[in-house]
MIDOSE-1310 file (N, C-alpha, C; in nm, 2 decimals, decimal comma, always signed):
residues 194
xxxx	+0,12/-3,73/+3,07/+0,13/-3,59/+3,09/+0,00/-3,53/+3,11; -0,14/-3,57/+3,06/-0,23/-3,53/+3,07/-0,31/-3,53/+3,22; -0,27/-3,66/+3,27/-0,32/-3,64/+3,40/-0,22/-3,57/+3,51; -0,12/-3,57/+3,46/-0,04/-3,48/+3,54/-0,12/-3,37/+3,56
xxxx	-0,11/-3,30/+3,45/-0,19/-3,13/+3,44/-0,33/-3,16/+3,51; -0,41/-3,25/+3,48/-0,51/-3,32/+3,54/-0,49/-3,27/+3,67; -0,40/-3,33/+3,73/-0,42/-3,39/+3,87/-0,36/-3,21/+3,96; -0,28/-3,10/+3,89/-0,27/-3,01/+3,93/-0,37/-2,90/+3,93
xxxx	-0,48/-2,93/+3,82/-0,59/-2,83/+3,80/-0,52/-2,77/+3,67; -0,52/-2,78/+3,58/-0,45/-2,67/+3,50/-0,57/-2,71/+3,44; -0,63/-2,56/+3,31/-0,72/-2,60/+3,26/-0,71/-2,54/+3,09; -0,52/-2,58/+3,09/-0,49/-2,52/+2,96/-0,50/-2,69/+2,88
xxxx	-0,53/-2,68/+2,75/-0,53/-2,75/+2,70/-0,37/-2,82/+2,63; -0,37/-2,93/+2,63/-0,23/-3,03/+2,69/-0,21/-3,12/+2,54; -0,08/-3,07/+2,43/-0,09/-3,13/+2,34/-0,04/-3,28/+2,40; -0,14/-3,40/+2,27/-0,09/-3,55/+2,32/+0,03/-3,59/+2,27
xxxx	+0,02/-3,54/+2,14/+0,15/-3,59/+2,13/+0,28/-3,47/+2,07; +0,42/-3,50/+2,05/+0,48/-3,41/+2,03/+0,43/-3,35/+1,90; +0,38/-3,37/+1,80/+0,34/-3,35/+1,65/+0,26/-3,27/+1,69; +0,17/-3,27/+1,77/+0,04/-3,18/+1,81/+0,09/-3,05/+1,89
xxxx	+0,20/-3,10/+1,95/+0,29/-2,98/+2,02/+0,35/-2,86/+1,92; +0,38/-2,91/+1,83/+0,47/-2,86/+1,71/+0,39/-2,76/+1,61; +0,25/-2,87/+1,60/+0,14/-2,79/+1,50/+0,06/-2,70/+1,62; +0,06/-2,71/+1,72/+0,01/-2,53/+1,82/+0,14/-2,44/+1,77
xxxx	+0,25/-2,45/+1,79/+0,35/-2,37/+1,77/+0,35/-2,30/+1,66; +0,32/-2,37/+1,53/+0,32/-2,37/+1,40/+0,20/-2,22/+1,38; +0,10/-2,31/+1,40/-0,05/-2,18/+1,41/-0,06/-2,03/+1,47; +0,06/-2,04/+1,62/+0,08/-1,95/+1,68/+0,16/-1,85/+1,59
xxxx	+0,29/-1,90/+1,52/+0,39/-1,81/+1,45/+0,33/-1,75/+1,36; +0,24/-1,84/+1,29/+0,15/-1,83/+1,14/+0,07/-1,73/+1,21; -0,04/-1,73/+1,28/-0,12/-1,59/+1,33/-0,03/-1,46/+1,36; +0,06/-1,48/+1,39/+0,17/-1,36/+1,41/+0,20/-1,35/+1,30
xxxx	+0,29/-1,39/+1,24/+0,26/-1,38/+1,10/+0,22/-1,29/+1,02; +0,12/-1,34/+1,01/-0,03/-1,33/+0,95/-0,09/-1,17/+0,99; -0,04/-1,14/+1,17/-0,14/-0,99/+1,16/+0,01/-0,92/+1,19; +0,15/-0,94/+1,12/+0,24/-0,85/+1,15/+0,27/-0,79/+0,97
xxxx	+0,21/-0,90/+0,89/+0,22/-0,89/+0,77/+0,07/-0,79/+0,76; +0,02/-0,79/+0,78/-0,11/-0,73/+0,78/-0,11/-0,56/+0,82; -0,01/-0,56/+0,93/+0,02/-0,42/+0,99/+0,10/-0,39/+0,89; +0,24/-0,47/+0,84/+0,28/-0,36/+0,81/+0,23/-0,30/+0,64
xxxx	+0,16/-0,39/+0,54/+0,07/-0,36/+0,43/-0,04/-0,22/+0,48; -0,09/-0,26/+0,58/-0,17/-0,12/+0,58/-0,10/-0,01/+0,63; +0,07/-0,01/+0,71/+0,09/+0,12/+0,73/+0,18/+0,16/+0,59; +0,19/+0,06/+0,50/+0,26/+0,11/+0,38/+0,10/+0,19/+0,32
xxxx	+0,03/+0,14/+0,30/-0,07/+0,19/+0,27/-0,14/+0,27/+0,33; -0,12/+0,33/+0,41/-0,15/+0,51/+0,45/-0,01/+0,59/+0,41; +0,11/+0,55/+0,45/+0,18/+0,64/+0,38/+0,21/+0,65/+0,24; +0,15/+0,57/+0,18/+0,15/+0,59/+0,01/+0,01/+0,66/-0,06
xxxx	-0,11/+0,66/+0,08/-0,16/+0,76/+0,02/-0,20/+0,85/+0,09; -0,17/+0,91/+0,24/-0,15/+1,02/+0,26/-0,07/+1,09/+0,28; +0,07/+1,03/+0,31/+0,18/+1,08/+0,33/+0,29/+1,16/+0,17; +0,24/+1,03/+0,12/+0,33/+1,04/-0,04/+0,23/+1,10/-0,12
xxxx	+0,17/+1,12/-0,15/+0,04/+1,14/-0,25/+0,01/+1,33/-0,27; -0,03/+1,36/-0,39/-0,09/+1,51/-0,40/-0,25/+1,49/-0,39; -0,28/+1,60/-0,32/-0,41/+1,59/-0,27/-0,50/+1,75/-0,34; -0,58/+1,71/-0,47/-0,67/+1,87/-0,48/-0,76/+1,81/-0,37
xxxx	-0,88/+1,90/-0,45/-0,98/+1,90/-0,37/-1,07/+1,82/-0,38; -1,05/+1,74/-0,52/-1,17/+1,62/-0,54/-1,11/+1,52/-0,59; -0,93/+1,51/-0,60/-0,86/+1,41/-0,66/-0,75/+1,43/-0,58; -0,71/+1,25/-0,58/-0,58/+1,27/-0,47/-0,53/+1,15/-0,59
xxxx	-0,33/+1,21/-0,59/-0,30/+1,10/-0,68/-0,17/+1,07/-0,54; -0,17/+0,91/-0,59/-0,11/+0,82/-0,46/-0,04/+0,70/-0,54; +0,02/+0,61/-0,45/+0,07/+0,51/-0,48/+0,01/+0,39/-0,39; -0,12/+0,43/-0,29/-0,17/+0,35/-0,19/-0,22/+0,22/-0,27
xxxx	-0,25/+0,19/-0,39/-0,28/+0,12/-0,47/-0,21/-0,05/-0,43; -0,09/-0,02/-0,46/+0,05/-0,10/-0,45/+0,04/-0,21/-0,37; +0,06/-0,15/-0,22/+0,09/-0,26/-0,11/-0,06/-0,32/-0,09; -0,12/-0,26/-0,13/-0,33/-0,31/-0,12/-0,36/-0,40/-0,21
xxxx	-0,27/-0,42/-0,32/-0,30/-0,51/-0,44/-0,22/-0,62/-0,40; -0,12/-0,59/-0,35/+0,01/-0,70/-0,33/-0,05/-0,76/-0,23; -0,15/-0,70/-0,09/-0,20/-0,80/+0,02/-0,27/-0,84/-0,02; -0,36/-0,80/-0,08/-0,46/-0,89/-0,20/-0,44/-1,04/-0,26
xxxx	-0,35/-1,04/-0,33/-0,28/-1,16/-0,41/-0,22/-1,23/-0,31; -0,15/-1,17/-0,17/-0,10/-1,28/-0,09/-0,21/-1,29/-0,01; -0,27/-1,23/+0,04/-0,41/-1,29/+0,15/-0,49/-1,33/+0,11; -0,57/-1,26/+0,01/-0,71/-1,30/-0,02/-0,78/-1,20/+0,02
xxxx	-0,87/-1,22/+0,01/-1,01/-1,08/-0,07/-1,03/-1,04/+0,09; -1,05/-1,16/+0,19/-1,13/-1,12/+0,32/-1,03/-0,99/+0,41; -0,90/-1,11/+0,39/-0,83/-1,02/+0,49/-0,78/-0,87/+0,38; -0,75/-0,89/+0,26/-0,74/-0,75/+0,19/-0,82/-0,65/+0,20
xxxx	-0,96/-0,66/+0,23/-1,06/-0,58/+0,24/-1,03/-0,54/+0,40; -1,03/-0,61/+0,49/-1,01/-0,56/+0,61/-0,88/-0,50/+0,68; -0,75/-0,50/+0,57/-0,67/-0,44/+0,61/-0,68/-0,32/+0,53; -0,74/-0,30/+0,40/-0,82/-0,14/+0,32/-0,86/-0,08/+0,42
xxxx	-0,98/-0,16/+0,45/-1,02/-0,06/+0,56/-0,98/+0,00/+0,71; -0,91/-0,05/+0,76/-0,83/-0,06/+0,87/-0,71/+0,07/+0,81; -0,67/+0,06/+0,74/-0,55/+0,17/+0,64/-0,64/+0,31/+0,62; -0,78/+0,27/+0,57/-0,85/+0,37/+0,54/-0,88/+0,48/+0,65
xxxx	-0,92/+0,40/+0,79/-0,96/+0,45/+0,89/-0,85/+0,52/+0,98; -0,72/+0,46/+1,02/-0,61/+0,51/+1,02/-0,58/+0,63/+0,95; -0,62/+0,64/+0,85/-0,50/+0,74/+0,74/-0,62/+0,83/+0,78; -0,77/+0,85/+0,76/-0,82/+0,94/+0,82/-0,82/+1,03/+0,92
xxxx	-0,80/+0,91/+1,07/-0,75/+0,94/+1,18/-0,65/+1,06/+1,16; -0,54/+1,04/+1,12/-0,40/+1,05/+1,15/-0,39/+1,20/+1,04; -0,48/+1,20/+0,94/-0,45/+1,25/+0,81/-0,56/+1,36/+0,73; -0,62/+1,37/+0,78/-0,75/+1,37/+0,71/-0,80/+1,52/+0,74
xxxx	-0,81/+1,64/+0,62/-0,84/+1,78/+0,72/-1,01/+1,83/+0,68; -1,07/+1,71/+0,66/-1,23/+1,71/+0,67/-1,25/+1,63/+0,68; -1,40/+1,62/+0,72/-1,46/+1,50/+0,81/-1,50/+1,35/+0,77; -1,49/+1,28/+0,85/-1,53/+1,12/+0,83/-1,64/+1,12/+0,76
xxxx	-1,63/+1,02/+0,65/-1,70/+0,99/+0,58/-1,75/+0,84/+0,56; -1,81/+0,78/+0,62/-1,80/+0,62/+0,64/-1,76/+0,55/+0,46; -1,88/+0,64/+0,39/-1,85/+0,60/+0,21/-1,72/+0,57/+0,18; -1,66/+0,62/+0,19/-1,49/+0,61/+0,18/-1,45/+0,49/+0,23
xxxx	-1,49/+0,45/+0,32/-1,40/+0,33/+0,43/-1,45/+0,25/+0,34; -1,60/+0,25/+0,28/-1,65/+0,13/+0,26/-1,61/+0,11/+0,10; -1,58/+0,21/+0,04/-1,50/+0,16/-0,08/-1,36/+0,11/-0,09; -1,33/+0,15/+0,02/-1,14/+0,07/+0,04/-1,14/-0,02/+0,06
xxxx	-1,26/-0,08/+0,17/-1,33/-0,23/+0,17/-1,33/-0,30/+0,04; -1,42/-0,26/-0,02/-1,44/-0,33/-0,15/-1,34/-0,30/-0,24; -1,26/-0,23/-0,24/-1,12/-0,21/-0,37/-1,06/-0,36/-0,31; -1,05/-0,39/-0,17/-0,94/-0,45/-0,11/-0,98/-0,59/-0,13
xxxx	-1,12/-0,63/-0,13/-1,19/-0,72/-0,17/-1,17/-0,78/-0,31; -1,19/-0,67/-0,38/-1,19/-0,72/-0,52/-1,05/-0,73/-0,55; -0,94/-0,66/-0,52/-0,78/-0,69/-0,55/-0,77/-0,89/-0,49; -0,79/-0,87/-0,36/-0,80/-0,98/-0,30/-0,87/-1,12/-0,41
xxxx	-1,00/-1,06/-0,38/-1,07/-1,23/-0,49/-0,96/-1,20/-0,62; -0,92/-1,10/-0,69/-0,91/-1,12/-0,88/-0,70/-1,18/-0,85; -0,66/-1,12/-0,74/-0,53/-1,21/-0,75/-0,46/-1,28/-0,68; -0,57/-1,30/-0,55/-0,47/-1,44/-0,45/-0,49/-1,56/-0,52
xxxx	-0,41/-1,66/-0,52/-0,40/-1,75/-0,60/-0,39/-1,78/-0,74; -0,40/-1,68/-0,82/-0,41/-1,70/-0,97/-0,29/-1,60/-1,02; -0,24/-1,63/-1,12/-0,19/-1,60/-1,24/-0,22/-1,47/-1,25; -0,09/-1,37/-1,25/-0,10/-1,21/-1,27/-0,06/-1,18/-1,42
xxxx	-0,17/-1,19/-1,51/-0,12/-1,17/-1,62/-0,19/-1,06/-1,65; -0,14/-1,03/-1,79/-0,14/-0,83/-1,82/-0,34/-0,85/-1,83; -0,35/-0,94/-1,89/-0,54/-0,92/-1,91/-0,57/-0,92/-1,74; -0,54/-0,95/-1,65/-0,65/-0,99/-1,53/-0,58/-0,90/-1,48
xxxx	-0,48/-0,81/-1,45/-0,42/-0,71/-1,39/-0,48/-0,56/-1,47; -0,54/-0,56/-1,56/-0,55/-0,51/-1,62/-0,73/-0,43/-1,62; -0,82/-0,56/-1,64/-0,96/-0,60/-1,60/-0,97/-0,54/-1,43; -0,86/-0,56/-1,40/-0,94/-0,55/-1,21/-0,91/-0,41/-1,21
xxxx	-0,80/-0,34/-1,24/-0,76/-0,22/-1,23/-0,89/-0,13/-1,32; -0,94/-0,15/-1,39/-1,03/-0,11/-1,48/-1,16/-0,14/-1,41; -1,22/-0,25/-1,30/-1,32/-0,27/-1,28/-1,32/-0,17/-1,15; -1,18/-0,18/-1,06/-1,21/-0,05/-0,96/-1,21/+0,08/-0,96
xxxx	-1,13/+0,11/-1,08/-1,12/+0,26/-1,13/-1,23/+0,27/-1,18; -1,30/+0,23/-1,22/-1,47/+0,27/-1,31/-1,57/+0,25/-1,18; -1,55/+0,15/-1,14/-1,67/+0,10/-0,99/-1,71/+0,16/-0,92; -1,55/+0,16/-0,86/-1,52/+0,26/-0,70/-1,51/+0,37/-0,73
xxxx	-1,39/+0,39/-0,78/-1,36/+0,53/-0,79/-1,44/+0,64/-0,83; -1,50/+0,63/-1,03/-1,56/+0,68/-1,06/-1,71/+0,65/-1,00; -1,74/+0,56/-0,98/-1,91/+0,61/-0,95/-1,88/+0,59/-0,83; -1,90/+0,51/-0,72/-1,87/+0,54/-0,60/-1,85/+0,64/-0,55
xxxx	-1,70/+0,67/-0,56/-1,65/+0,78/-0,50/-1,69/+0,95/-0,52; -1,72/+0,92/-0,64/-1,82/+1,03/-0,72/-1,95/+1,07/-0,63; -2,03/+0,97/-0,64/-2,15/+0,95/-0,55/-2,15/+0,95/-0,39; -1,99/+0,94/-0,31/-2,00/+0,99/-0,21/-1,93/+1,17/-0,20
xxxx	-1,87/+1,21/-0,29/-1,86/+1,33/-0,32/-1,98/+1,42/-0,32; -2,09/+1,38/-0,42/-2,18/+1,45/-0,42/-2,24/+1,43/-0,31; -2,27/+1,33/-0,20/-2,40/+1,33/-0,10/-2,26/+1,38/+0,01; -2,15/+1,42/+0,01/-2,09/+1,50/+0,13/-2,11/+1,66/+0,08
xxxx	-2,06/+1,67/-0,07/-2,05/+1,84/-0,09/-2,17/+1,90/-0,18; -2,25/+1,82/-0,24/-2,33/+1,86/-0,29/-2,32/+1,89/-0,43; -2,20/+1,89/-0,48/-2,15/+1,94/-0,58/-2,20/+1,87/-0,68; -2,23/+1,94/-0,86/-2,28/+1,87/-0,90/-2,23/+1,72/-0,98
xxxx	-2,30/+1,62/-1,03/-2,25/+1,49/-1,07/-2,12/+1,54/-1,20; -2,17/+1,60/-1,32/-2,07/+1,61/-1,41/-1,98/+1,71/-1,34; -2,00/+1,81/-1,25/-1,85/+1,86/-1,26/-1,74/+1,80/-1,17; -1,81/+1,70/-1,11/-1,75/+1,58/-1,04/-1,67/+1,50/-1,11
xxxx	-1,73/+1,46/-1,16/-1,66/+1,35/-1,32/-1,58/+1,44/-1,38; -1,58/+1,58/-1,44/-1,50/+1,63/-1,51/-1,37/+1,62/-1,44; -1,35/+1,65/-1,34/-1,22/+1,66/-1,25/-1,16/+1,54/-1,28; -1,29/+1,35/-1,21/-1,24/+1,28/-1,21/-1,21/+1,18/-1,34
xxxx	-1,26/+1,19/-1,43/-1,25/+1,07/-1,52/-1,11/+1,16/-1,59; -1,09/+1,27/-1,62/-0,94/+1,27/-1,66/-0,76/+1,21/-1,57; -0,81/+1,22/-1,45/-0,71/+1,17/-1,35/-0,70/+1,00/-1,38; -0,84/+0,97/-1,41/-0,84/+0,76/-1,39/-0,80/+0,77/-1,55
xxxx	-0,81/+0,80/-1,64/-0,80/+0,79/-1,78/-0,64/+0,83/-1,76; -0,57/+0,89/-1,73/-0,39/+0,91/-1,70/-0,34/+0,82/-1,65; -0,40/+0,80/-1,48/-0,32/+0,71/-1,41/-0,37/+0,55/-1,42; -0,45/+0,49/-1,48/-0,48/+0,40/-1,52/-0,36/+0,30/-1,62
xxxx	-0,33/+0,34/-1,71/-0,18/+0,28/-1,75/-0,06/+0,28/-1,63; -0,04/+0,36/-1,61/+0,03/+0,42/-1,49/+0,06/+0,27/-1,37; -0,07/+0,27/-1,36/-0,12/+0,18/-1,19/-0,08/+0,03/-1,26; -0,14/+0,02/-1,38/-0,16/-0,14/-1,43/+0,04/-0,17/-1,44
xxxx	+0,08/-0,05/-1,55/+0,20/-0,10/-1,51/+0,31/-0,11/-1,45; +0,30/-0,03/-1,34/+0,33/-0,02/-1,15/+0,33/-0,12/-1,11; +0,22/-0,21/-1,14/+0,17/-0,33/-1,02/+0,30/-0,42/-1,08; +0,24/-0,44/-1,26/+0,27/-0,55/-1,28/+0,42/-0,59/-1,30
xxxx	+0,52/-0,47/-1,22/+0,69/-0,46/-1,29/+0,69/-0,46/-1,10; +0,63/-0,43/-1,02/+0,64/-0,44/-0,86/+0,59/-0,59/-0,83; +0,52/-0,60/-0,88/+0,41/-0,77/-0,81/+0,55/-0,86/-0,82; +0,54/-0,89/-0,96/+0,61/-1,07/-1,03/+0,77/-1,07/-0,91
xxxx	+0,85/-0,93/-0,92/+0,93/-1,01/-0,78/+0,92/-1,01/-0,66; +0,84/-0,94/-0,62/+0,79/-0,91/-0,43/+0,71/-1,04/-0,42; +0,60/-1,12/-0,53/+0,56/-1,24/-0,51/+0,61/-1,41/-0,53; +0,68/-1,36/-0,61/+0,82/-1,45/-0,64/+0,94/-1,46/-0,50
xxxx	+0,94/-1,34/-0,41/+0,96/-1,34/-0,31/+0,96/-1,45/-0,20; +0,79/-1,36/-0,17/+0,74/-1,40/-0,09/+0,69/-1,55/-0,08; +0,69/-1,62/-0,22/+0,67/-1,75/-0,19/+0,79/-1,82/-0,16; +0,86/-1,80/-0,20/+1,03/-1,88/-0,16/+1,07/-1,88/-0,02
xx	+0,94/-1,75/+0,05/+0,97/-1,74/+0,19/+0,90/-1,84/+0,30; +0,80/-1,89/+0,24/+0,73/-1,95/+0,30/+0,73/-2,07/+0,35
């Protein structure tokens, strides 16, 4: 078969045997897959937190958490962080009634990162569901987010935090046990699907 193609000029590459034919196929579905699962996690996550969400002026409460944690645990840290931010940038686009702020993108990166590393492949139990939710709400949110607040409005650091550490101190139980009554069947799921 190979000099066939050979001998007409083709310069696609010619599985040898049928097994090799099966495993292109295989990769092809999986990459589809792979970035259809990826679309549709980040368009849940702009509409859970711009569409669904209350928005003041220095606190937005959301559900975008959800599908960001869940791509997390099934992809992994790389592609979680890249579909954060990809959601982030979108939902700005589409959403957003003041201006781009790169800071922002680059913390939805790293929330999506760290969901990603603390629960693809491991055990979602109440301590490590609990630890990560706690390491981004304090990380990102509060200083981060804080920190890009003040270098966009100027405003000062405590009355920044005043607004914000009451909202993460509420929705903190809230989020941990959201995830963890949403995760165990959507992941229980998804691996049966596989």
């Amino acid at each position: 078969m190979q000099k066939f193609h050979r001998a007409l000029g083709s310069s696609l590459p010619v599985p040898r045997t049928e097994g090799q034919a099966a495993g292109f196929a295989w990769r092809a579905a999986s990459r589809t897959r792979s970035l259809v699962l990826a679309g549709v996690f980040a368009a849940l996550t702009v509409l859970l937190t711009y569409v669904f969400a209350v928005q003041t002026p220095f606190v937005r409460f959301s559900f975008g958490f959800l599908p960001l944690a869940l791509y997390g645990a099934l992809a992994g840290p790389w592609r979680a962080a890249l579909v954060a931010a990809a959601a982030d940038l979108i939902g700005v686009s589409l959403f957003s009634t003041g201006a781009f702020f790169p800071g922002f993108t680059l913390s939805a990166l790293l929330v999506g990162a760290v969901y990603g590393a603390s629960f693809h492949g491991r055990p979602l139990t109440v301590w490590r569901v609990a630890l990560t939710f706690l390491f981004v709400d304090t990380a990102v949110h509060l200083v981060l987010n804080t920190l890009w607040l003040y270098l966009l409005y100027g405003k000062g650091v405590a009355a920044l935090l005043a607004s914000r550490v009451p909202k993460i101190v509420l929705c903190y139980p809230l989020r941990v046990a959201m995830f963890l009554i949403v995760s165990r069947p959507l992941l229980q799921f998804a691996a049966g699907r596989r």
